[in-house]
N, C-alpha and C positions, 0 to 999 in steps of 0.2 A: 663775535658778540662784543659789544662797546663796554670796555670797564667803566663803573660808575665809582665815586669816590667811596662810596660804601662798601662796592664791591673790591674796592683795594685796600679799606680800613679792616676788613673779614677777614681778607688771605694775609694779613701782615699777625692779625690777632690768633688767624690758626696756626702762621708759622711759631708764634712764642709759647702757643698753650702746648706743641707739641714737640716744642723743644729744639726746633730745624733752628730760631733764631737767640741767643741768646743776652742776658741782660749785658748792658756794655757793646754789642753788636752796633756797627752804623749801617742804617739805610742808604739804600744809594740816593744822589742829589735828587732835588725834585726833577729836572730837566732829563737827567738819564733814564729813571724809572720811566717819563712820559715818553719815552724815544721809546723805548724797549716795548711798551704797552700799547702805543699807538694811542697815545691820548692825549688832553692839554694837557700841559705843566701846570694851569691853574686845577686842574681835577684832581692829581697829583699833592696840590697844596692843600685842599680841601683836605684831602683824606690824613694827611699825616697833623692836620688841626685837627681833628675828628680824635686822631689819636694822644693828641697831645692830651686831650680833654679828660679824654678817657684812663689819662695815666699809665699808657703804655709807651709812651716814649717820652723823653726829652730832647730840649734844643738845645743844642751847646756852642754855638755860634759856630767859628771857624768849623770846629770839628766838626759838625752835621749834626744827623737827628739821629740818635742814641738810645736802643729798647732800655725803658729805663729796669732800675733793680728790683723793683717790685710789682713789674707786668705781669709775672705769672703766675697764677695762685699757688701757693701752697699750704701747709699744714700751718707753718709757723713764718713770722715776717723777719725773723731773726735768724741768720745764717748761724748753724751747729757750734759750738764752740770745739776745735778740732781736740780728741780723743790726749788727753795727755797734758794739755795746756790750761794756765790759769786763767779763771776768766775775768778778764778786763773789759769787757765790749761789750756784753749785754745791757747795762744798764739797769742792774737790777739792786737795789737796796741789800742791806748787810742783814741776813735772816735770825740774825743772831741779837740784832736790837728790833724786831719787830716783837709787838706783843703776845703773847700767846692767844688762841682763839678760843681754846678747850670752853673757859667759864663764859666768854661772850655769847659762846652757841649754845650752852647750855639758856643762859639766859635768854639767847631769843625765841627758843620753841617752848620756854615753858609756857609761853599763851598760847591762844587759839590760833592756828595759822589763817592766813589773810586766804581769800574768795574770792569770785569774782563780783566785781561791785561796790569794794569796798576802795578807801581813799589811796590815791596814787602817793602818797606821803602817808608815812608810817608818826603815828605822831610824837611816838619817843624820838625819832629820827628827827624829826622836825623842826623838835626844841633844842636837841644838843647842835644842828646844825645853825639855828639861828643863833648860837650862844656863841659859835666858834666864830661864824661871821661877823657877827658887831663887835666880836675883842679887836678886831681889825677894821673896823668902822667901815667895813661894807654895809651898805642897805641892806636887809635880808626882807623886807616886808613881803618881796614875791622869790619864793623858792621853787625849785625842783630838783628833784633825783633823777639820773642818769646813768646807766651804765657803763661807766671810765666817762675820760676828759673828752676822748674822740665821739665817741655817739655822741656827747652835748655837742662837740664843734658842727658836727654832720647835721643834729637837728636844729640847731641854729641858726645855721646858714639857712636850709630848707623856710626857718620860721618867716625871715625877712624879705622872701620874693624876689630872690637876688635874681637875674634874667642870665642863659648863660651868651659870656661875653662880655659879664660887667668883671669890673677890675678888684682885684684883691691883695692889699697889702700882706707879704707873708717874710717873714726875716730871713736870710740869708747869710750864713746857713740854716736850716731852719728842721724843724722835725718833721720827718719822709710822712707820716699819716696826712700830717696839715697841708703839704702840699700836694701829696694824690686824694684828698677829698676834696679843696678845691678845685683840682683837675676835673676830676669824675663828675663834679657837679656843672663842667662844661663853663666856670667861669675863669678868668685869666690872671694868671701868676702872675703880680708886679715886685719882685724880690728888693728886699730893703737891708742894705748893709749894715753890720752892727759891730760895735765890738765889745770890751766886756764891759758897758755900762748899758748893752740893751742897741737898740734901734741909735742909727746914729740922727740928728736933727737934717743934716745936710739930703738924707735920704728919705727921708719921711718930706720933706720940701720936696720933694723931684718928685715922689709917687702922688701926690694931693694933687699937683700941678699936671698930672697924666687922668685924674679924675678918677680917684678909690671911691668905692663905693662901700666897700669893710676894712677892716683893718684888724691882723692875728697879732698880738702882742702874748710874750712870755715875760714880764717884768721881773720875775727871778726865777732863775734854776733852769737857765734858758738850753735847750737840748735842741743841740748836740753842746756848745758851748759853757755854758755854765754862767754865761752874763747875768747881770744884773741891775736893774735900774740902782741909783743913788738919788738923792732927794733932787739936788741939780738937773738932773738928768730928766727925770720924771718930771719936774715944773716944765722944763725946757719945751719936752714933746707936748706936754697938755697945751701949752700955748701954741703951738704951729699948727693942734689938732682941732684948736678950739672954737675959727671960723667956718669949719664945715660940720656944720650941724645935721647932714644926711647922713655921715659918714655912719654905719655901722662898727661898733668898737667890742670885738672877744677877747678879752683878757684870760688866760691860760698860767692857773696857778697849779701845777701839774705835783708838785714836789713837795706843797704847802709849808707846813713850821717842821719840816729837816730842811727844810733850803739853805738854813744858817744864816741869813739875812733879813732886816725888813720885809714886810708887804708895802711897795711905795708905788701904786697903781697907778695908770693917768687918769685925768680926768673925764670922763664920756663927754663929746662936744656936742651931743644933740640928745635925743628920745631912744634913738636903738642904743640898746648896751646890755652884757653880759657877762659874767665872771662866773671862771669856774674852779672850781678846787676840786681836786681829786685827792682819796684816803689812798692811793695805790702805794706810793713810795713812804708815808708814816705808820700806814697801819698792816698792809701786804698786800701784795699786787691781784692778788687773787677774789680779792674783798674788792668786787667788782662795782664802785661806791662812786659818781661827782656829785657835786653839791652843786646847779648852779641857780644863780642871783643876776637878775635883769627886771628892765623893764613891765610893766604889765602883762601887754599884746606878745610882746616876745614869750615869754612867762610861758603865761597860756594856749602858746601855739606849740611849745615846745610841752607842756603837758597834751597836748592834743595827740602829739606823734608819736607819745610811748603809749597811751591808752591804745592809740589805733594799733599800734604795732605790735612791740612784746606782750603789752598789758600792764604791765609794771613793774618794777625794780622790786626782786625779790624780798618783801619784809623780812624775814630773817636777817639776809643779810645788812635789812638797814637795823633792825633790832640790834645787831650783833655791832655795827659801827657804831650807835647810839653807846653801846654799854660801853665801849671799848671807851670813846670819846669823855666819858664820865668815869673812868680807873684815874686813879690818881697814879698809881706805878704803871699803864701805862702812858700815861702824859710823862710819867720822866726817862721812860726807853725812849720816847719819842726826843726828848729833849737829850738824851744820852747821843742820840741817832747823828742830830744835826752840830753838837761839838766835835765829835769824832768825825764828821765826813768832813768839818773845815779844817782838822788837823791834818786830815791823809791829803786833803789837795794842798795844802801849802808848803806839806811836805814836797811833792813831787815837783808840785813850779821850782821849790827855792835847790832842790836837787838838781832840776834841768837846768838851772838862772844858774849852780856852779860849774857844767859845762856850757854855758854862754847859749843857749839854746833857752828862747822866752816860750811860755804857756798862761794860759787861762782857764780862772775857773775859779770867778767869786763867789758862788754857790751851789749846792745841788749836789749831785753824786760824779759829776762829769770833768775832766779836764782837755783843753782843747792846745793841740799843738800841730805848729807849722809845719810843714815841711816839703822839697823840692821832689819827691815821690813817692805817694803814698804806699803804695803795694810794697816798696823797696822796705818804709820805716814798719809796715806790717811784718813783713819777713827778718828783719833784725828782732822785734821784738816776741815774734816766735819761735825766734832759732835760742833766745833763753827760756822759752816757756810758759809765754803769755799771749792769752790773744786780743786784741786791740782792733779798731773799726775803722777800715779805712770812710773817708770823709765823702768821698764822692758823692752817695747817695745823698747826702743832707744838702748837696752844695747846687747852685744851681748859674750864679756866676762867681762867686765868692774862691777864692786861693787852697791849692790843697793842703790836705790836715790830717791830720789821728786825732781819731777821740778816746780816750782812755777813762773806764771809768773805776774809782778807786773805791767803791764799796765793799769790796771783797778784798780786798791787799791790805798786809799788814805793813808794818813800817820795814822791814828787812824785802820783801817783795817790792816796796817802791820803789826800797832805791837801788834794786836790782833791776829793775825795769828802767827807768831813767837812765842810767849807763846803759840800757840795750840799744836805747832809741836814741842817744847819745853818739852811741859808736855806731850808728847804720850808716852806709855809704852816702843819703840824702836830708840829713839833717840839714837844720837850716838854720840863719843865726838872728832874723827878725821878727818883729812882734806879730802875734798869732792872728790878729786880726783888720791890721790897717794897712 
């Protein structure tokens, strides 16, 4: 029986779902597998673009085609933190400046709970979201709720009719949801180098010129990195961006006012456009809350997708964000959140900057550092007692790295960390992202 491309994108997806293939594993070349099969090398190519699309594998040039690290479902997208260790790698906010929930939850059931039929926007929510958005002079005239930053990217893209095989600007390194939801929506990765000022110009020139048809920007608190646009930086890009007015433009405020920086957005250069903020990292990741702001059509196609779909963004919980958003104590854990996260990172840069070893990490919860082998600088920095993320997954041509995230480390744990990852055998003495 003649394998068809499908029938080898099947047996490649049952080998990972049951474990024969694992993440980091290479496929053999196109040309071998078609020998072995009895098939063209273009049947061959089909199927592992089939899978590329689908987000079970990567390309990594030289090295071949690689099951990527989150082909195989599981329970949690985050690898355990190992039994014993501190955790540096998650990525998760300091639980000790998030606000407390107790009187927010009180506050949002003392009313009637929401039915079916009633407004997809909670309208306490509504107002405190439009309040948060124009202190930052986004448009808020067309809102919606979403559940996290990722369901808005997913309905987004869905909104604009992207076809798949149109092109997408995504940063590089860049965070693993944004590029297996591009994948899985079967449109194609154009990775855009950056370093810690954000997307660099040089690279955003090269992708336009390959014909973007969206573009994923993090203007600050950028994950895995911690980049951040600068005013320069940001005029820069809006001017290269400014002549392609098809271009679809997602802006991705994931970490919002704990970023520790500005909001210095581009400019949208046409009619599609979308920003989203998420309460995950200000208010608790489990406050399962984005706010986003676009376009009209966009708008309303993305309210189209959660009415058909979940129904809607639980009013409690936007009740509960509404009240939170309106505490005056908590606007100052909040504002407590994002001095202490630029203290703990500039601790660790200016620790690793006194073993000669550079790092970044002008906002957000994250610090990004170089180095000539990742697994190597993972296993120095757990043989003290912390666990760290190797880079790989984020990276897709961009230089290996650790990402260390300092939300949880006190000032004696960073700089007990930095001499780990200091004294690893693969440190490395150049800057983290050029």
């Amino acid at each position: 029986m003649t394998m068809s491309a499908t029938k080898i994108r099947d047996m490649v997806e049952h080998d990972v779902s049951t474990g024969k293939r694992a993440p980091g594993d290479r496929l053999p070349a196109v040309r071998a597998l078609a020998a072995e099969l009895e098939v063209s090398p273009n049947t061959v190519a089909a199927a592992y673009k089939q899978l590329r699309n689908r987000g079970v594998v990567v390309g990594r040039g030289r090295q071949g085609t690689i099951i990527a690290h989150l082909a195989r479902p599981t329970l949690s997208q985050v690898t355990p933190v190992p039994e014993g260790t501190i955790d540096a790698a998650r990525g998760t906010p300091d639980h000790s400046l998030l606000p407390p929930l107790g009187d927010a939850f009180a506050a949002a059931t003392a009313n009637p709970p929401a039915t079916y039929g009633d407004a997809l926007l909670d309208p306490s929510f509504a107002t405190a979201a439009r309040q948060m958005l124009e202190a930052d002079s986004i448009d808020a005239s067309n809102i919606m709720v979403t559940s996290g930053a990722m369901d808005a990217v997913e309905k987004i893209l869905a909104a604009n009719d992207l076809r798949p095989g149109d092109r997408v600007g995504v940063e590089d390194p860049g965070h693993i949801p944004v590029h297996q939801l591009v994948r899985m929506a079967g449109l194609e990765l154009v990775p855009l180098d950056i370093d810690e000022r954000g997307i660099t110009p040089n690279a955003l020139q090269d992708a336009l010129r390959q014909g973007l048809e969206a573009l994923i920007v993090t203007p600050r608190a950028q994950n895995p990195t911690g980049a951040a646009h600068d005013a320069v930086r940001a005029n820069e890009l809006s001017a290269i961006l400014s002549p392609h007015d098809h271009v679809l433009l997602i802006q991705d405020d994931h970490a919002g006012p704990v970023s520790g920086v500005d909001w210095l957005p581009l400019t949208a250069p046409g009619p599609r456009h979308a920003t989203i903020r998420s309460l995950g990292k200000s208010l608790g990741p489990d406050l399962r809350i984005s706010i986003v702001a676009g376009d009209q059509a966009t708008i309303d196609r993305v309210a189209l997708a959660v009415s058909n779909g979940p129904g809607w963004v639980s009013h409690i919980l936007q009740r509960a964000a509404a009240h939170l958003l309106g505490d005056p104590d908590a606007s100052e854990l909040v504002n407590q959140a994002a001095v202490s996260y630029r203290s703990r990172r500039r601790l660790l840069a200016e620790r690793l900057r006194n073993h000669g070893i550079e790092a970044t990490g002008r906002s957000g919860i994250n610090v990004w550092v170089r180095c000539e082998d990742e697994q190597a600088t993972v296993a120095a920095a757990r043989s003290a007692g912390f666990s760290i993320r190797a880079a790989d997954r984020y990276r897709i041509n961009s230089e290996p790295a650790v990402r260390v995230t300092i939300s949880n480390l006190d000032a004696e744990q960073i700089r007990t960390l930095a001499d780990a990852i200091a004294g690893g055998p693969n440190s490395t003495q150049h800057s983290p992202l050029m």
